[in-house]
N, C-alpha and C positions, 0 to 999 in steps of 0.2 A: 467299876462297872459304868459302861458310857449307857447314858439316858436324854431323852429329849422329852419334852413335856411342853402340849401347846396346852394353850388357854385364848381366851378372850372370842368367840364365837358366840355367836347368839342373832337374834332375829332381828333385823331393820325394813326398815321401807325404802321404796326406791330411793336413790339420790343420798341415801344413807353413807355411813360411815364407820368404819369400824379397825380397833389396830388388833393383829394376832400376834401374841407373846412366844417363844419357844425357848425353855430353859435347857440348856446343856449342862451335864455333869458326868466327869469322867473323859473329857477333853476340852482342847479350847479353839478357839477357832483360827486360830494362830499356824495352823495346819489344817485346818479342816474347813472346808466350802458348805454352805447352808444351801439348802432349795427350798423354794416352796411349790408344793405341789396340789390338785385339786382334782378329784372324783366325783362322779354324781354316779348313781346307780347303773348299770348297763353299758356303760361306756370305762373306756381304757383312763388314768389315770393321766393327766396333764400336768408337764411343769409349766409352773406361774410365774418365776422369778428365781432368780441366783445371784451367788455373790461370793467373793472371797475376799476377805478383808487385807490381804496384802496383796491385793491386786484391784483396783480399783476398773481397771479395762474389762475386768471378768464380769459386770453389771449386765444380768440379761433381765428382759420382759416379755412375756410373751406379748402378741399384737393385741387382743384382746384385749389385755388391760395395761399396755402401755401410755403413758400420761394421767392414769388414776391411782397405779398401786405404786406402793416406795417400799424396797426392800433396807433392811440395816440392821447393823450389828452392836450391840455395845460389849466388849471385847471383856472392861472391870468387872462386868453384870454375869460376862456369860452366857448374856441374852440374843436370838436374832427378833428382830419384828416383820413382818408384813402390813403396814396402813394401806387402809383400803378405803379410798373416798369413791364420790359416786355411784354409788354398787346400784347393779341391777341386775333385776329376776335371775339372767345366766351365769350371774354368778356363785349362784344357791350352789353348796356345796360341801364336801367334806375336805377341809385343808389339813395336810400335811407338811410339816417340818420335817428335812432329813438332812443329813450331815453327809458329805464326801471327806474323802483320807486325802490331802494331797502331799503325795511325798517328794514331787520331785519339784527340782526349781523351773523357773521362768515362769511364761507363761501359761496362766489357768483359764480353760472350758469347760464352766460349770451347766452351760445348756446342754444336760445330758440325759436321755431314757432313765427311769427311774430304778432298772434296775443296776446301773453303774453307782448308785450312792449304798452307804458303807450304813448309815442308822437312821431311824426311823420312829417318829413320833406316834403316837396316837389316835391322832387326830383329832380337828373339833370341826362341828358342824356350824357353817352361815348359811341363812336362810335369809333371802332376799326376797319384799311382796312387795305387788303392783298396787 
């Protein structure tokens, strides 16, 4: 059974810090591309971040939080992360972790609509105060 399970959310202050954990089981990432994605109420669901570990070109960011967030994978663990330094107020949110299937070779485009990923975490809540 493939599962994703995030953790490590919770409340900071501006200028804050915080790493989000996403454990897979029932694949590895060996073939499968990670996203990280972010909702606030009312509005459409945003990717934050991608990656595919055999493909190191596939590193997207959204602009947003391009040069504060760092996506990565530890492949033994099974684990992806999202560190997230600097946080501020917009980026109060519910993050998702979700997995793409890539079957084919060369090259991967992981900056994709959220409904082209294949599994999908939980979610955990950051809350970021002024």
């Amino acid at each position: 059974e493939v599962q994703l399970v995030e953790s490590g959310g919770g409340s900071v202050q501006t200028g804050g810090s915080l790493r989000l954990s996403c454990v897979a089981s029932g694949f590895t990432f060996d073939d499968h591309a990670i996203g990280w994605f972010r909702q606030v109420p009312g509005k459409e669901r945003e990717q934050v971040s991608c990656f595919f570990s055999r493909s190191e070109d596939s590193t997207y960011y959204a602009y947003s939080v391009k040069d504060r967030f760092t996506i990565s994978t530890d492949n033994a663990k099974n684990t992806a992360y999202l560190e997230m330094n600097s946080l501020k107020p917009e980026d109060t949110a519910v993050y998702y972790c979700a997995a793409l299937v890539v079957w084919w070779s060369g090259a991967v485009n992981c900056q994709l609509p959220d409904y082209e990923y294949d599994y999908w975490g939980q979610g955990t809540q950051v809350t970021v105060s002024s």
